[in-house]
C-alpha positions as CSV (number, residue, x, y, z in Angstrom):
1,X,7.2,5.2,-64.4
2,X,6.2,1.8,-64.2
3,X,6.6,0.8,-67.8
4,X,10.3,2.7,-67.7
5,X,11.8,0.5,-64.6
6,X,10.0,-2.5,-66.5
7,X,12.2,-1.0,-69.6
8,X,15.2,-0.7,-67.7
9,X,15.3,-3.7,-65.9
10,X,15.1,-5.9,-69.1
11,X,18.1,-3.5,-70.5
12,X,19.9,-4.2,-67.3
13,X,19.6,-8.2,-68.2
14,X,20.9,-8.1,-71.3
15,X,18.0,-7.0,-73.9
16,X,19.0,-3.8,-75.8
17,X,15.8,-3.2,-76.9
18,X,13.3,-4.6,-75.0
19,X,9.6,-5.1,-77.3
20,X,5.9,-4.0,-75.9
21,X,5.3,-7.5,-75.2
22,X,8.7,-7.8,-73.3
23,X,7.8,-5.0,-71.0
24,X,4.3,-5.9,-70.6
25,X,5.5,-9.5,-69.9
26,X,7.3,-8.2,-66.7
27,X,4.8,-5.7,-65.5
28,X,2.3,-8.9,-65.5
29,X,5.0,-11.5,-63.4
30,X,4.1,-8.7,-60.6
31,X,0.2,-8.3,-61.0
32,X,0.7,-4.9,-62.9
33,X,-1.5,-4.1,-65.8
34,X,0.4,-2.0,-68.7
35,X,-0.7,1.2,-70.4
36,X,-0.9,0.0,-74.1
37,X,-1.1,4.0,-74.8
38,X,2.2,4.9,-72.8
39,X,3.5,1.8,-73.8
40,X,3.7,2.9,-77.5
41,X,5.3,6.4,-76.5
42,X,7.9,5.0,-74.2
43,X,9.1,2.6,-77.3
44,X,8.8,5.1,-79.7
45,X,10.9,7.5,-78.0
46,X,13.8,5.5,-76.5
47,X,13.9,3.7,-79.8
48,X,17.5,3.9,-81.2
49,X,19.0,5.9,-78.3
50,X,21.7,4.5,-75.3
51,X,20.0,4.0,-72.6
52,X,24.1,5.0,-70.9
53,X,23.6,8.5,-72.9
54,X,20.4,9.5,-71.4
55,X,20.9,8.7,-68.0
56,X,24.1,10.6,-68.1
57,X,22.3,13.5,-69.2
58,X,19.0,13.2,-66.9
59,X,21.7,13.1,-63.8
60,X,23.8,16.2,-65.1
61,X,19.6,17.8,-65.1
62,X,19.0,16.2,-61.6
63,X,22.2,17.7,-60.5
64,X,21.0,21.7,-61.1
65,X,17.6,21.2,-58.9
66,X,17.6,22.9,-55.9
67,X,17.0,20.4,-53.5
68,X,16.8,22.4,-50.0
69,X,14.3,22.3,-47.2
70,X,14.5,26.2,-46.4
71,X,11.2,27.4,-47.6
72,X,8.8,26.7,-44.6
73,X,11.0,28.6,-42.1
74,X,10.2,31.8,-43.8
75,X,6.5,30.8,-44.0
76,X,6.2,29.7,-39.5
77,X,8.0,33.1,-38.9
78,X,6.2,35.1,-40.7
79,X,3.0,33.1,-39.0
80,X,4.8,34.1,-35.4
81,X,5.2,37.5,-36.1
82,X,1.5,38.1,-37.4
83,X,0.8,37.3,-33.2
84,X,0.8,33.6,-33.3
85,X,4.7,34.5,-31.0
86,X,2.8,34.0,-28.1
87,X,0.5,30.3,-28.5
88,X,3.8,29.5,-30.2
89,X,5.4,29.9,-26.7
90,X,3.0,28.8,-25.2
91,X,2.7,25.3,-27.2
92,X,6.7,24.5,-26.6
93,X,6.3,25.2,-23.1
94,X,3.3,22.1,-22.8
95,X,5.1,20.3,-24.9
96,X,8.3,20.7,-22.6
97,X,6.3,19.9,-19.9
98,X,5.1,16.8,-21.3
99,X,8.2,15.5,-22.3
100,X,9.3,16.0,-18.4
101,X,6.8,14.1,-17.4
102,X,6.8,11.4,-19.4
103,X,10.6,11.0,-18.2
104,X,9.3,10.7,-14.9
105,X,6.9,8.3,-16.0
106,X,9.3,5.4,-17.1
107,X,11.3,6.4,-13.8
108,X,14.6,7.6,-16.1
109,X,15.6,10.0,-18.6
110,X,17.4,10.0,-21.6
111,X,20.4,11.3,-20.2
112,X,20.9,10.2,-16.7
């Protein structure tokens, strides 16, 4: 990833087609030592393609990704319903507790 912002970043600043040595000259100006190995296949396969082309089809990719957060729910009720329900309750009710008293504690509430 590293080597591909270093890519970039030169292709931003005006070099179409940024060398090994260009890219490994950046990576060094911020104390990063380059992968001659990955180097090679980054060069080799961006070599002769717009850089505008294939971010335009790597966002139209990014674009069909599910990107939700809905899988754990499933997972904590199924946990509650194996008979975790009740140290489940009983959990929210210390930590309700707590939270009243530390309200008390700073002598005001969030909402008074």
């Amino acid at each position: 990833m590293k080597h591909l912002a270093a890519y970039l970043l030169l292709s931003l600043g005006g070099n179409s087609s940024p060398s090994e040595k260009d890219i490994k000259t950046v990576l060094e100006s911020v104390g990063i030592e380059a992968d001659d190995d990955r180097l090679k296949s980054l060069i080799s396969e961006l070599k002769g393609k717009d850089l505008q082309e294939l971010i335009a089809k790597g966002s139209s990719k990014l674009a069909s990704v599910p990107s939700g957060g809905g899988g754990g729910g499933a997972a904590a009720s199924g946990g509650a319903a194996a008979g975790g329900a009740a140290a489940a309750e009983e959990k929210e009710e210390e930590k309700e507790e707590e939270k009243e008293e530390s309200d008390e504690d700073m002598g005001f509430g969030l909402f008074d």
